[in-house]
C-alpha positions as CSV (number, residue, x, y, z in Angstrom):
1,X,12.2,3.9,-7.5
2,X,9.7,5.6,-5.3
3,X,6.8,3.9,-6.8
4,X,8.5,0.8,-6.5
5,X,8.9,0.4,-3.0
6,X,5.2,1.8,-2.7
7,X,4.3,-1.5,-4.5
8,X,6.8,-3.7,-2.2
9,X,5.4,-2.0,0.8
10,X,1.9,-2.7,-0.1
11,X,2.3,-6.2,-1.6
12,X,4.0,-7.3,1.2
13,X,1.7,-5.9,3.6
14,X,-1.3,-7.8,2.0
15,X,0.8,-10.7,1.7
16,X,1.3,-10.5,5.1
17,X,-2.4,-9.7,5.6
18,X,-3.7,-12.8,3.9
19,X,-1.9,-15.2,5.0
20,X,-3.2,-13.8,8.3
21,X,-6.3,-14.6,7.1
22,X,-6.0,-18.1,6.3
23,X,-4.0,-18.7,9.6
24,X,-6.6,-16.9,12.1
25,X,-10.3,-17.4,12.3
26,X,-12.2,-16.2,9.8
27,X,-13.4,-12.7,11.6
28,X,-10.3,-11.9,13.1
29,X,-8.2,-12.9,10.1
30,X,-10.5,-10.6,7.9
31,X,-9.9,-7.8,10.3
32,X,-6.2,-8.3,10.2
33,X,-5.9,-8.2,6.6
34,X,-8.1,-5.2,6.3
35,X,-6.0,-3.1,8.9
36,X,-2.8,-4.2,7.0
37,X,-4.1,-3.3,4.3
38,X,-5.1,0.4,5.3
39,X,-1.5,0.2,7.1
40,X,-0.1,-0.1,3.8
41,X,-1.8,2.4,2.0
42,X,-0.4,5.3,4.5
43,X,3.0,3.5,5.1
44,X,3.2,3.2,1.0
45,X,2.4,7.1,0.5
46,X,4.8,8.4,3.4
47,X,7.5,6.9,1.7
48,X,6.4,7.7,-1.7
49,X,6.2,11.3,-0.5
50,X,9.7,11.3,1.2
51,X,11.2,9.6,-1.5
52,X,9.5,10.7,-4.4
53,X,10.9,14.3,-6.3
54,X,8.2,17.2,-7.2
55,X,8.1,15.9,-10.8
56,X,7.4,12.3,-9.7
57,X,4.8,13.4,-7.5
58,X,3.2,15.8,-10.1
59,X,3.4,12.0,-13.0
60,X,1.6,10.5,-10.3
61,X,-0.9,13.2,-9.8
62,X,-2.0,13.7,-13.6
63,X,-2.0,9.8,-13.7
64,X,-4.2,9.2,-10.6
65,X,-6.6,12.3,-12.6
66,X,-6.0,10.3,-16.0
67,X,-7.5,7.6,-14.4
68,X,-10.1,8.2,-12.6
């Protein structure tokens, strides 16, 4: 569940965040969206971390590693 409501957080951030970007002028709008969007990267991974158990954390650790 905790990565789940990372991936809401941050979806609806950048949802948020471009439709900023089509409402405001084109340099603002792009600033907008690129704040939100750094807004819900940290948002997203408080709440991961509160909600998130030690094993969840650890899966997401290997996977990020995995990954990259």
């Amino acid at each position: 569940m905790a990565h789940f409501n990372r991936f809401l957080i941050t979806f609806g951030f950048l949802l948020f965040g471009l439709f900023m970007w089509v409402i405001l002028p084109n340099t603002i709008g792009l600033i907008v969206f690129i704040l939100l969007g750094f807004v819900a990267a940290v948002l997203g991974a408080i709440v991961f971390k509160k909600q998130a158990t030690e094993k969840q954390i650890k899966e997401d650790l290997q996977n990020r590693l995995n990954n990259d």
